[in-house]
DSSP file (Angstrom, degrees, kcal/mol; ACC not computed):
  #  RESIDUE AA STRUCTURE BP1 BP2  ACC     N-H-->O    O-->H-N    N-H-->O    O-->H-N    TCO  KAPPA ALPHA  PHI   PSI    X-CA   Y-CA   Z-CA
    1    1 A X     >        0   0    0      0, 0.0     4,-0.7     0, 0.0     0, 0.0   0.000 360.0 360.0 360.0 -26.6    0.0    0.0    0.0
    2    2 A X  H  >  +     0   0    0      1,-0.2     4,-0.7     2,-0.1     3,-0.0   0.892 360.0  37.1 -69.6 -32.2    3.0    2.0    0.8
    3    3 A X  H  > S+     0   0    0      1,-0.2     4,-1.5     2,-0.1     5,-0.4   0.677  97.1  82.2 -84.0 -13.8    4.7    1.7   -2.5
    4    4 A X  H  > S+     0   0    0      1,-0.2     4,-1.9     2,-0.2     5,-0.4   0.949  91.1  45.6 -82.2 -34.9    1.5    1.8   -4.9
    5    5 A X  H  X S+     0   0    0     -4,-0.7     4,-1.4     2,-0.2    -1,-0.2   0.901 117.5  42.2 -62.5 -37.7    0.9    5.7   -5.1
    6    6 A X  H  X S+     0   0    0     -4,-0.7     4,-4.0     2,-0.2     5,-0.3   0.959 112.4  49.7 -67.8 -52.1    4.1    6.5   -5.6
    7    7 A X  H  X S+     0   0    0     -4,-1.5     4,-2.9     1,-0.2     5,-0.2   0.915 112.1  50.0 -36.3 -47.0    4.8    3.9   -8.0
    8    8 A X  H  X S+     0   0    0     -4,-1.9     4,-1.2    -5,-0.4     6,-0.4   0.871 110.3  56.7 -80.4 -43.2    1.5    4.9  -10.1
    9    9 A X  H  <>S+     0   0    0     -4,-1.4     5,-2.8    -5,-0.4     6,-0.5   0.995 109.5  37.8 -33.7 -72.0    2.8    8.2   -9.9
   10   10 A X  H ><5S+     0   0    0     -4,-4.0     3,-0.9     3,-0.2    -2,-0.2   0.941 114.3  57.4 -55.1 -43.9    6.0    7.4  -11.4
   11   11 A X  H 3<5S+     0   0    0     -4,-2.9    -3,-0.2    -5,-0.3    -2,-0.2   0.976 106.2  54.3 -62.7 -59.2    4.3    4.9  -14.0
   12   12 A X  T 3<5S-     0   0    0     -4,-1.2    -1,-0.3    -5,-0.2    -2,-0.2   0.326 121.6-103.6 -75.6  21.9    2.0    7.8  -15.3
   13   13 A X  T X 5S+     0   0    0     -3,-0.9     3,-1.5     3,-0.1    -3,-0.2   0.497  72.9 143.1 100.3  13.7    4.4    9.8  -16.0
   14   14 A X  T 3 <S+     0   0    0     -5,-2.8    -4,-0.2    -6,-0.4     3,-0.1   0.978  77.1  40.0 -29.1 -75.2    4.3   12.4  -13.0
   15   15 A X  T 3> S-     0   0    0     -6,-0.5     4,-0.8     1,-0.1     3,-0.3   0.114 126.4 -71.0 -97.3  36.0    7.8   13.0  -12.6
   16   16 A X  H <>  -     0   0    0     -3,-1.5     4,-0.7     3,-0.2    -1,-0.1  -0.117  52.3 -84.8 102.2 165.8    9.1   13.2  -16.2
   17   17 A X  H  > S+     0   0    0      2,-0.2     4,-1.0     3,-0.1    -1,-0.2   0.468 117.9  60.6 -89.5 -10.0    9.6   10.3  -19.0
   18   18 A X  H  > S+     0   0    0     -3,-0.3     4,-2.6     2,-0.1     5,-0.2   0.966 109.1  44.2 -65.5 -59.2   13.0    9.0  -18.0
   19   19 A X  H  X S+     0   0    0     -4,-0.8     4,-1.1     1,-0.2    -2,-0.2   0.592 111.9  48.8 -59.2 -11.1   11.7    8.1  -14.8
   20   20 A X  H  X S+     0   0    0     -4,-0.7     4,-3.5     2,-0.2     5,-0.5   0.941 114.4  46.9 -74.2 -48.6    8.5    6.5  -16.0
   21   21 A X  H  X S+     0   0    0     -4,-1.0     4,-3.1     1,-0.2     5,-0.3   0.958 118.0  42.8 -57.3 -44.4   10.5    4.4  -18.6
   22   22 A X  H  X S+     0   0    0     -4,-2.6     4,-1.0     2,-0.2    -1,-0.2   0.842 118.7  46.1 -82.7 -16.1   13.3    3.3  -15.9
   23   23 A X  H  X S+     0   0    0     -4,-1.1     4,-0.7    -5,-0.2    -2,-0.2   0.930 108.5  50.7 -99.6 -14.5   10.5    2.7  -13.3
   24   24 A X  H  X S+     0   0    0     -4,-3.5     4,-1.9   -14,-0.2     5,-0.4   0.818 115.9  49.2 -35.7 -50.1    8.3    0.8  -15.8
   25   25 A X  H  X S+     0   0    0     -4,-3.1     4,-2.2    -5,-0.5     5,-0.3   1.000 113.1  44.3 -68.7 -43.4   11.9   -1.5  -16.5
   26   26 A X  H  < S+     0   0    0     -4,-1.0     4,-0.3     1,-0.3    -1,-0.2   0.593 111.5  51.1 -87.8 -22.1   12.7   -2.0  -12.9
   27   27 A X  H  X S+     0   0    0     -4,-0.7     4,-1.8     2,-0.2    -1,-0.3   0.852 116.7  44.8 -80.6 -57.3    9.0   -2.9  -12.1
   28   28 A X  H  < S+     0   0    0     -4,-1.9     4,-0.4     1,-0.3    -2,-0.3   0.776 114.1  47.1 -73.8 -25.1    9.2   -5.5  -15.1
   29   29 A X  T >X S+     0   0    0     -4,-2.2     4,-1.3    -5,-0.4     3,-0.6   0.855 110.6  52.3 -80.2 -43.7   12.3   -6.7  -14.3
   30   30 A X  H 3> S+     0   0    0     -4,-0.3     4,-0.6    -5,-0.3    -2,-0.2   0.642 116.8  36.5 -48.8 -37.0   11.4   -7.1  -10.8
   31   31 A X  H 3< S+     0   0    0     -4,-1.8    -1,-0.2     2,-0.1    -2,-0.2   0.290 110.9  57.7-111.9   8.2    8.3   -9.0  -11.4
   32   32 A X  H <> S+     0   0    0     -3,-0.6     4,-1.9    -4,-0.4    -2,-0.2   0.536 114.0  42.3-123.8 -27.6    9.6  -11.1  -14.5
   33   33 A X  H  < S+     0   0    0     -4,-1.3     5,-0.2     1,-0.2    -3,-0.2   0.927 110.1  58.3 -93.4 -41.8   12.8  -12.6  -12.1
   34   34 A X  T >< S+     0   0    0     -4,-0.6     3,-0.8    -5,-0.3    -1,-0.2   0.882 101.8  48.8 -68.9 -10.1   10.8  -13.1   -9.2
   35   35 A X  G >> S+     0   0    0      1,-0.3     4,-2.1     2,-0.2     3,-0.6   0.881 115.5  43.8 -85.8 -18.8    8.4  -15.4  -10.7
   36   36 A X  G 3< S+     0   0    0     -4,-1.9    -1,-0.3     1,-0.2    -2,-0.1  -0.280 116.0  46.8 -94.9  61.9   11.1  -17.7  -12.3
   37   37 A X  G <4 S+     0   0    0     -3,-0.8    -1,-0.2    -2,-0.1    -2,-0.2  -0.303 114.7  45.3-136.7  17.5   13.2  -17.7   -9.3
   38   38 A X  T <4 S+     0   0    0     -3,-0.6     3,-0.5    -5,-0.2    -2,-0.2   0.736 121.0  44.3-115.0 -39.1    9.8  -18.4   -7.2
   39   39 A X  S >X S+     0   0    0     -4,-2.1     3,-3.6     1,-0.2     4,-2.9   0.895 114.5  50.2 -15.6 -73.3    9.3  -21.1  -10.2
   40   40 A X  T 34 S+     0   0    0      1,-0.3    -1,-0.2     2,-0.2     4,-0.2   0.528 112.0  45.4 -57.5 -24.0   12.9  -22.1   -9.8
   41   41 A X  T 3> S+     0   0    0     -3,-0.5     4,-1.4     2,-0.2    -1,-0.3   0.085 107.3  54.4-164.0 -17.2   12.7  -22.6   -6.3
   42   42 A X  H <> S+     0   0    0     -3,-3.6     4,-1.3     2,-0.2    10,-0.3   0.736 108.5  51.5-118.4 -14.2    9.5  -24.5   -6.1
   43   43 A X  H  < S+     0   0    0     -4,-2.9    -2,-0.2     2,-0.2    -1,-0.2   0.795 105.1  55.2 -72.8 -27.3   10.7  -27.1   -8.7
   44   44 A X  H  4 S+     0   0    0     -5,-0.3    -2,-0.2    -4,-0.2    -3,-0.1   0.936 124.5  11.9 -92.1 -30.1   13.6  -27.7   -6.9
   45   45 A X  H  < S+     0   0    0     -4,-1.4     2,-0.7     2,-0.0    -2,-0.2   0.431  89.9  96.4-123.7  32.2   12.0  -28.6   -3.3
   46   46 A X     <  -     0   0    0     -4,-1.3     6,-0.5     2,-0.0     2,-0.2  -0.908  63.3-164.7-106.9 137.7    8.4  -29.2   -3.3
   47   47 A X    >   -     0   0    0     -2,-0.7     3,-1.2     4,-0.1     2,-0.0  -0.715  38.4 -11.3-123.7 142.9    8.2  -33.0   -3.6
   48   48 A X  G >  S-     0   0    0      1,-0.3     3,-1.2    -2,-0.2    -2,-0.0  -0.222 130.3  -0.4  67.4-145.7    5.5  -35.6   -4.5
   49   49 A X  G 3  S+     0   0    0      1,-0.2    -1,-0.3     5,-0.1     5,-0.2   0.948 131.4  64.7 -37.6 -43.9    1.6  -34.3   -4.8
   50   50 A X  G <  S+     0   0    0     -3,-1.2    -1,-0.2     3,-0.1    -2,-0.2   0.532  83.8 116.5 -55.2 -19.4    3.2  -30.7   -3.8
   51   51 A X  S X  S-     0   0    0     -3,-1.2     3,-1.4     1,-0.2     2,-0.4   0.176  80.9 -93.5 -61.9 151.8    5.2  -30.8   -7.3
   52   52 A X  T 3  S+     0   0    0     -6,-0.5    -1,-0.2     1,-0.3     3,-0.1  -0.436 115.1  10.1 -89.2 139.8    4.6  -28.5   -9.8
   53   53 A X  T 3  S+     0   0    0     -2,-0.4    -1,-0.3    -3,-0.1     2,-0.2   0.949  90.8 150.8  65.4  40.9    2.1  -29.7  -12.2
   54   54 A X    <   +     0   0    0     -3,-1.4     2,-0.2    -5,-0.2    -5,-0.1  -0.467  12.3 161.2 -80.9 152.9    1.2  -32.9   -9.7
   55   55 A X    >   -     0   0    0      3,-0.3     3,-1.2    -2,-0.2    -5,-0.0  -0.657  50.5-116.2-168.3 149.7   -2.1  -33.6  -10.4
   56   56 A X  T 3  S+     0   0    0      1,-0.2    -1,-0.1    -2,-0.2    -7,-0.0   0.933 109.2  55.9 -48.6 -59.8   -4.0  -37.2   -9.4
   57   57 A X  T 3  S+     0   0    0      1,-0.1     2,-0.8     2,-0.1    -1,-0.2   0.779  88.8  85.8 -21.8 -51.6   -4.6  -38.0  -13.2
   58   58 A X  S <  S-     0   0    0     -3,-1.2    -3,-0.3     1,-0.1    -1,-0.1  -0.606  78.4-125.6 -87.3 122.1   -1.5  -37.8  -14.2
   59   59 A X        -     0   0    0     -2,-0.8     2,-0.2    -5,-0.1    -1,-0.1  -0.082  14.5-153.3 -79.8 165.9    0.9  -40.7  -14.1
   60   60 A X        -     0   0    0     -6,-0.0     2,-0.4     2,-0.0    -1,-0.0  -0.940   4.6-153.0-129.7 156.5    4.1  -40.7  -12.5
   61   61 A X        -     0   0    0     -2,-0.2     2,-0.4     4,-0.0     3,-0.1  -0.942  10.0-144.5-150.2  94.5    7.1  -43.0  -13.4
   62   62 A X    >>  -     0   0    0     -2,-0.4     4,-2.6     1,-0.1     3,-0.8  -0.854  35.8-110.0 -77.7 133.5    9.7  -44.1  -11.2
   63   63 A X  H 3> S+     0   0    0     -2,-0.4     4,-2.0     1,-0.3     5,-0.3   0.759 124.1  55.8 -28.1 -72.9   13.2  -44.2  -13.2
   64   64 A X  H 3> S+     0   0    0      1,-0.2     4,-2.6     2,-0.2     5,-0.4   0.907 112.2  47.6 -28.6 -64.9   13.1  -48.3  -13.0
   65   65 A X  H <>>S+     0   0    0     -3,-0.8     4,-3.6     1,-0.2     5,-0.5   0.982 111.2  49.5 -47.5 -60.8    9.3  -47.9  -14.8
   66   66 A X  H  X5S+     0   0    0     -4,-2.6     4,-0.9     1,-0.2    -1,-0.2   0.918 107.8  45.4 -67.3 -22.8   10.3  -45.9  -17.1
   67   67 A X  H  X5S+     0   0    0     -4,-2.0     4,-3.5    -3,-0.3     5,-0.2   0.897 114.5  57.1 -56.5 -35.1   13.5  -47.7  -18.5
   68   68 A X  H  X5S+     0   0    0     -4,-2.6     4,-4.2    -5,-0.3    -1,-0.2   0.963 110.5  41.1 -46.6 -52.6   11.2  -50.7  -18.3
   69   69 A X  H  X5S+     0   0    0     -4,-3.6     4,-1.3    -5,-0.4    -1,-0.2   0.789 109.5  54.7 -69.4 -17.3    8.7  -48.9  -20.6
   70   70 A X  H  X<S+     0   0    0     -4,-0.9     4,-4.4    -5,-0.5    -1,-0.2   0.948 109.9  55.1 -84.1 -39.7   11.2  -47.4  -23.0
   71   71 A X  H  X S+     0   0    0     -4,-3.5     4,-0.6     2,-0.2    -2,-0.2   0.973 105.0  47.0 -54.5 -68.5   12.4  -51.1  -23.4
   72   72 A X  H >X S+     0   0    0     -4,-4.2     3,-3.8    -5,-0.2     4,-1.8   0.934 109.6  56.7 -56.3 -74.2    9.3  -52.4  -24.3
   73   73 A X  H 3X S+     0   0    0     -4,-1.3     4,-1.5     1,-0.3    -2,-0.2   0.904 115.8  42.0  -1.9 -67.8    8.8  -49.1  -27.2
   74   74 A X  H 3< S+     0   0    0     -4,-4.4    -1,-0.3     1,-0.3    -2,-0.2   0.682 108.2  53.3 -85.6  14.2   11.7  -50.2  -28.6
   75   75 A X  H << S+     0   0    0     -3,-3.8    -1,-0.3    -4,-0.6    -2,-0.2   0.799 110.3  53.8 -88.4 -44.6   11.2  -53.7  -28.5
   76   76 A X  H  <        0   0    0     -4,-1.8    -2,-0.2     1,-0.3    -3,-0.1   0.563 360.0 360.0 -42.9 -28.8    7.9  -53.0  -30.2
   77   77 A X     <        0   0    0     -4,-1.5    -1,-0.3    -5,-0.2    -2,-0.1   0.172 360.0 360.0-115.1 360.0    9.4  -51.2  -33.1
């Protein structure tokens, strides 16, 4: 709440067109690295159901299964 008037300030062009353009980058920049490093971050320890893109449907593989499976594919072919 503290930051949003000023910010919309700067972003509409209050205080001159360098500073809208460099606080427009800094905003975008801001928000474009924290979501792959909140991304990055949530692949690397959330585990099991909690996993990104988990969902009950979808099947999951254990290493063993899949070599298993890949074997059979190319056995097929």
């Amino acid at each position: 709440m503290l930051m949003l008037g000023p910010m919309f300030d700067y972003l509409t062009g209050k205080h001159g067109m360098p500073q809208q353009v460099l606080s427009g980058a800094v905003y975008t920049v801001a928000c474009v690295s924290g979501s792959i490093f909140a991304h990055y971050w949530a692949l690397r320890t959330e585990k099991g159901m909690n996993r990104v893109g988990a969902h009950k449907d979808v099947a999951v593989f254990t290493q063993e299964e899949a070599k298993r499976i890949r074997s059979l594919i190319q056995e097929a072919n």
